[in-house]
N, C-alpha and C positions, 0 to 999 in steps of 0.2 A: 493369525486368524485365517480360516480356510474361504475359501472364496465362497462355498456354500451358506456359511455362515453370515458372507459380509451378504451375500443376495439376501438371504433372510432380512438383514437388518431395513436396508432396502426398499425391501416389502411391506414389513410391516410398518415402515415410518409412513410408507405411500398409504396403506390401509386407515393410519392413523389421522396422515391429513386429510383426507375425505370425508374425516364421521363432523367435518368443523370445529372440531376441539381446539384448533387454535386460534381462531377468529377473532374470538371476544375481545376487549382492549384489555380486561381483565385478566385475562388467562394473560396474555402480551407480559402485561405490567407486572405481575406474580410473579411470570419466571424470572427479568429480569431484578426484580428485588430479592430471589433467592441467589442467584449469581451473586450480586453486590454483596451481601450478608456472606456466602461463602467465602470469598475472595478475601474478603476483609476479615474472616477468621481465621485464613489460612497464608496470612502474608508471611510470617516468618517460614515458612514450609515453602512456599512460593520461592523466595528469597534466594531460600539453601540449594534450591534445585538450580537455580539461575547460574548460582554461585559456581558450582558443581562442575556445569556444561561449558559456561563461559565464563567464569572469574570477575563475574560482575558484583559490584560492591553494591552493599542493602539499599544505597541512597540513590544510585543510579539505576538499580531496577523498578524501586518507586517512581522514579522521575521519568522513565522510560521506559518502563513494562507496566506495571501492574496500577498504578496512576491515572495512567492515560485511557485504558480499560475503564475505573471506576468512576474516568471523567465522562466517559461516551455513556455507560451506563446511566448517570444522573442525568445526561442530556437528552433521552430515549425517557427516562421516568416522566420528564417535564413535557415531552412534545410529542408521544406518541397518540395522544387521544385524538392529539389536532391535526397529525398526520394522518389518522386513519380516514378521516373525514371524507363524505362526497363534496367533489368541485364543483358548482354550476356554471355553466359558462355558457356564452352567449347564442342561442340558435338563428340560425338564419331566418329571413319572413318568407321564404319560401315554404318549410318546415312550420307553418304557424298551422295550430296551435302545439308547440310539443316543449318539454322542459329536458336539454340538455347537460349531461355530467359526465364526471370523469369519477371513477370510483376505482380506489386503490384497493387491490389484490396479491394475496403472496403466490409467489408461482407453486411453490408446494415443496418437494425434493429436494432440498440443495447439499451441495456438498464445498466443504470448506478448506483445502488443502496448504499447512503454513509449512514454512520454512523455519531454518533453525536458529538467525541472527538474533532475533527477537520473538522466539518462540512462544513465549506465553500471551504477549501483547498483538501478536500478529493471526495469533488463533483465536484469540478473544474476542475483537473490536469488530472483526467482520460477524462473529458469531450472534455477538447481540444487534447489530443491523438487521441481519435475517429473522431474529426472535422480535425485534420488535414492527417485523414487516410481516409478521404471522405465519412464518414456516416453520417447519422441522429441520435436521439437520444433522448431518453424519460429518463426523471431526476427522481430519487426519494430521496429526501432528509428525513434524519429521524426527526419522529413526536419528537424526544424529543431537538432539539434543535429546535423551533419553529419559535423564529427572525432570525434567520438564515436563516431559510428554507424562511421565507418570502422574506428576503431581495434577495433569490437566483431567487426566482418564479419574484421579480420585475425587476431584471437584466436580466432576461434569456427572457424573455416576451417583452422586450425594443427590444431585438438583435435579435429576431429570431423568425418567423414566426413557429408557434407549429406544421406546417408539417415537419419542421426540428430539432427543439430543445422544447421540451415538458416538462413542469414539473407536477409532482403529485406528490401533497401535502398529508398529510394523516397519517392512521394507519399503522395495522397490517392487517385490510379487504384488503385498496388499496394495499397493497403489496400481496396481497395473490391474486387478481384480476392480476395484473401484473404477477407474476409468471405463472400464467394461459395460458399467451399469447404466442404466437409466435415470437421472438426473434432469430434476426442470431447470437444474440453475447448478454450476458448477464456479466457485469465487476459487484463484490459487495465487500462490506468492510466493516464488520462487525463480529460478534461474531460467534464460531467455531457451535454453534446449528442452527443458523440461514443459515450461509453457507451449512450444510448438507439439508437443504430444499432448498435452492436456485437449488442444483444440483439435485436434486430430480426433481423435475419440470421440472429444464432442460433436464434430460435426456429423457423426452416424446418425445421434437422435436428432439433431439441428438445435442439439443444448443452448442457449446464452451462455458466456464468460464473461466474468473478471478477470483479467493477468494485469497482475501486477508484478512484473520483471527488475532491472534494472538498467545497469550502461555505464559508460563513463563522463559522468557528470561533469561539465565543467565546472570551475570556480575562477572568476577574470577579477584582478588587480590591475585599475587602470593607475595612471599618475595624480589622477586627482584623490584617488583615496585616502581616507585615516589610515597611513600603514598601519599603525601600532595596533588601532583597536581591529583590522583586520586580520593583523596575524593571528592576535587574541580569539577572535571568531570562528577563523581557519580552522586551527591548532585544534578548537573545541571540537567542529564538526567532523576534523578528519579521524582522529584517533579515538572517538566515544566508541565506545564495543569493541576497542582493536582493531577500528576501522572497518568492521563489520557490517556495516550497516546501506541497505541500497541507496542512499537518498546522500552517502557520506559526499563530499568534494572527493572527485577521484584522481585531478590534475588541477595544477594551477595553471593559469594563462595569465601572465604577467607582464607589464609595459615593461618594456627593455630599461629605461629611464629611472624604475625605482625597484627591479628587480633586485641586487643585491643590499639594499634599504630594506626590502620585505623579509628577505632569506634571513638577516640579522634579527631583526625581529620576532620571527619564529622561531630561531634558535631560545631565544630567551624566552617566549612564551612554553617551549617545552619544559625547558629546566623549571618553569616556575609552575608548571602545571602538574609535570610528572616527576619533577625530583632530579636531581643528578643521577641517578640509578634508576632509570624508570623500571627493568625487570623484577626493580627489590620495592616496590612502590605495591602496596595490597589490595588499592583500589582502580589497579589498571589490568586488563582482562587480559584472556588468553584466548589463542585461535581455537577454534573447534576442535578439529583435530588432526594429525601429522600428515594428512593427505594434504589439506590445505596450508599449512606450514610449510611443507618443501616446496609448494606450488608458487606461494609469494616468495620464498627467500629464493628461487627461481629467476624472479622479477627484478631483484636488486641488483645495479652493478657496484662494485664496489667501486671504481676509477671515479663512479660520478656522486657517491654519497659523498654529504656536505653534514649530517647533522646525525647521530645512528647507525643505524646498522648489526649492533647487534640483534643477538640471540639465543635462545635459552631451551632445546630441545627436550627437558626435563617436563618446564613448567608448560610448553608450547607460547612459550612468551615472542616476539620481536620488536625490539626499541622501537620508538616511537622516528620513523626515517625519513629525510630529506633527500632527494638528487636533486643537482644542478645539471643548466645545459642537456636537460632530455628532449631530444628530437622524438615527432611523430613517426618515425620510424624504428625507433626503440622495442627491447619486446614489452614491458613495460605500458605501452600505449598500444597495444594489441589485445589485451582483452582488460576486462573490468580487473580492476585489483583487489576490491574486496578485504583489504588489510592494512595495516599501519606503514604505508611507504607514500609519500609525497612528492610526486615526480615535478618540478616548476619550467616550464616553457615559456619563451618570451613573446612579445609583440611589437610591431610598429604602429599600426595604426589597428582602430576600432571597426572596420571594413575588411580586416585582415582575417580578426577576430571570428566575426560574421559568417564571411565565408569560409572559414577552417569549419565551426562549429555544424553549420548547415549541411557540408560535406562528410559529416560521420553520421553513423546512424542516431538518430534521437534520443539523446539522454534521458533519462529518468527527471533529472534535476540540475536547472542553474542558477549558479549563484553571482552576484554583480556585486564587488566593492565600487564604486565612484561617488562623487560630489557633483557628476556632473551631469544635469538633469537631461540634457538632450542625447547624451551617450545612452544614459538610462534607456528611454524611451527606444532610442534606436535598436537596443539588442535585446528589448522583451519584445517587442513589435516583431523583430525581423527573423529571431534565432525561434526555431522549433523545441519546445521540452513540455515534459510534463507539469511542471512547476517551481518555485522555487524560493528566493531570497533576493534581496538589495540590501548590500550590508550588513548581511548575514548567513549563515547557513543551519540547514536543518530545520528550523522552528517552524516552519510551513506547514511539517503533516501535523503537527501537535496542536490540532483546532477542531471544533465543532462544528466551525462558522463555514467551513467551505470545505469542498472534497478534496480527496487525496490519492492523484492516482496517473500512467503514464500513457506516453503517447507514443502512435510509430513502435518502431521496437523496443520500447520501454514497456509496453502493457497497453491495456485500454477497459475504460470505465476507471469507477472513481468507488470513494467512498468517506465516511466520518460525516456524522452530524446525517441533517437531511438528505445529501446524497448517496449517503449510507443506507437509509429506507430506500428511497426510489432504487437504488440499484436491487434491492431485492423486491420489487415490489412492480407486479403490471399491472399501467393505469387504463381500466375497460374502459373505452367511451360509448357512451349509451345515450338512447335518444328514445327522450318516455312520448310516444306520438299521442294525444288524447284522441277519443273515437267520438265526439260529438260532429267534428267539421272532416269532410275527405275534397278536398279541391279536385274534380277531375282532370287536368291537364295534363297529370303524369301520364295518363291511360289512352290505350288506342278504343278506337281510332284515333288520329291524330290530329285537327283540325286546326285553322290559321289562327283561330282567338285561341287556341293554346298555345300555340309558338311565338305568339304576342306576349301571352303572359309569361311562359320560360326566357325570352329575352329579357321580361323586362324585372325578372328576379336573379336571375344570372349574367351580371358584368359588373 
């Protein structure tokens, strides 16, 4: 798409949200119950494209893509009437007589720019935040999941007139066109180099952002854990997508005391998850593509794999992989791994922990196996992240009930369920003054019984 083209789009979405045609709770509610109706007649198509891009199996992109979509949907059906609402809230008796509120507004423009892990579900979920916050909205799905991106531009094209819902398809030019533009609200999700130019951009117009980045997440195993059902846990959240996934455990941090107790028991959680073969397993994914394939098999040393290791440069497959004995000075722990390799580091004490974690930059996501309730407290109290788990991992973004989103160099702002609307949504605060009563004290002159009365309305 030529950048003349994408200005147009642009324009004419800006023209469109002016005239108030998306205001209504109705218009709101229409589009996304066309959304849902689409979605849901186009799962198997959805599916295949998933499949396609990343070798994602039909039960896991329900579970994981397209699900999770239709569950933010239902929850935007149910609450957007009550979200639109004016707030009243309480006016000072200085301001007597006047009725004050806070009245929620869509900022207008936005543009939504997703990444390729979770392509369909990461283009989605913020999409209808914004439609049920009353904007318009220009799509850019990335160039490397391509059936994806297609089957998104066919869905979105069915439902929505491109003065409302726009997709561009494309590069690194059309992204670089798009940043160009004018935007009231700019949402992206994608990697921490990429985010540093999105806000770049944006700060020409003095646009707002979402980034939602990543990092290297930690995942801690103290001695008081369930090994077993931790490994079990682990196992799941590191290798779903191929380990593709931002929010995945990207290292274990393990008590020296039951580290090779836990390594045992991961082993077995893979063979029982993925098969003796996991390359030959139909419902375990593939990397993207060979750029990032040579990049993680990069990451692996062979002296220190314990569980894996292979690879399959046909399928862009890599077993599902263990190191032992990884120091923070590994290359390994030097950038996010983004893929099926599970590097394990040990520990002495939970202070150790603390400050190792503190000292890197802000993860996206941690996770805490323990029993032990004061450990607990200690290291969501103390340690920096965006969010995370206790005895689990992953399940956190998978909710309505609270936002989803990171900190520091993980990203910042949130979203899903109601912080999903407020992020796309500025709340005006207004103050209706009535003209029966005008107190003179505000006004000059200035006299002593008015500075009587401003003290004694102000402290």
């Amino acid at each position: 798409m030529t950048e003349q083209e994408i200005k147009t789009i642009v324009t004419r979405q800006r023209k469109y949200f002016q005239t108030g045609s998306t205001l209504p709770v109705n218009t709101r509610l229409n589009a996304l119950r066309r959304l849902y109706a689409a979605i849901s007649g186009s799962e198997k198509e959805i599916h295949e494209a998933l499949k396609k891009d990343l070798g994602k199996s039909g039960f896991e992109s329900y579970m994981c893509e397209t699900g999770l979509v239709l569950e933010e949907i239902s929850y935007m059906l149910k609450h957007t009437a009550r979200f639109t609402r004016e707030k009243r809230v309480r006016t000072p008796l200085a301001q007597f007589h006047s009725r004050s509120f806070q009245k929620p507004s869509p900022y207008g423009v936005t543009l939504i720019m997703s990444p390729w892990n979770y392509p369909f579900m990461l283009t989605l979920s913020p999409l209808v935040d914004a439609l049920a916050a009353g904007n318009t909205a220009v799509v850019k799905p990335s160039a490397y999941s391509p059936n994806t991106s297609e089957v998104l531009r066919k869905i979105l094209s069915q439902c929505f007139e491109p003065q409302y819902v726009a997709v561009v398809t494309g590069g690194r030019a059309e992204n670089t066109c798009l940043l160009h533009e004018h935007f009231d609200y700019i949402f992206f999700t994608g990697s921490q180099a990429v985010g540093k130019e999105v806000m770049r951009n944006a700060a020409e117009y003095l646009t707002p952002v979402t980034l939602e980045l990543g990092g290297k997440s930690p995942c801690i195993v103290d001695q008081t854990a369930d090994i077993r059902l931790a490994a079990r846990r682990v196992v799941f959240g590191k290798y779903l997508n191929c380990g593709q996934t931002c929010v995945a455990p990207d290292y274990i941090y393990c008590q020296r005391s039951v580290k090779d107790a836990f390594i045992k028991e991961v082993q077995k959680q893979i063979r029982k998850q993925y098969g003796r073969h996991p390359l030959d397993n139909p419902d375990y994914g593939k990397i993207i593509n060979e750029k990032h394939f040579d990049r993680i098999l990069g990451l692996i040393d062979e002296k220190k794999v314990v569980q894996g290791g292979g690879s399959d440069r046909k399928t862009l497959r890599i077993e599902p992989t263990v190191m032992d004995n990884v120091a923070f000075s590994d290359p390994v722990m030097q950038e996010e791994i983004f893929g099926p390799v599970m590097p394990i580091l040990t520990f002495d004490s939970i202070d150790e922990v603390i400050h190792r974690v503190n000292a890197m930059p802000h993860p996206l996501a941690l996770y805490l196996f323990t029993s032990d309730k004061k450990t607990e407290k200690k290291v969501i109290s103390r340690c920096g992240f965006g969010g995370g788990c206790i005895n689990d991992t992953i399940i956190h973004l998978a909710t309505t009930e609270m936002g989803f989103g990171g900190f520091g160099e993980s990203g910042m702002g949130a979203y899903h369920g109601k912080t999903g609307f407020d992020t796309f949504t500025h709340y005006k605060s207004i103050v209706d003054k009535k003209t029966w009563l005008d107190l003179p004290m505000r006004y000059q002159p200035y006299r002593k019984l008015h500075e009587k009365m401003v003290r004694f309305f102000l402290k």
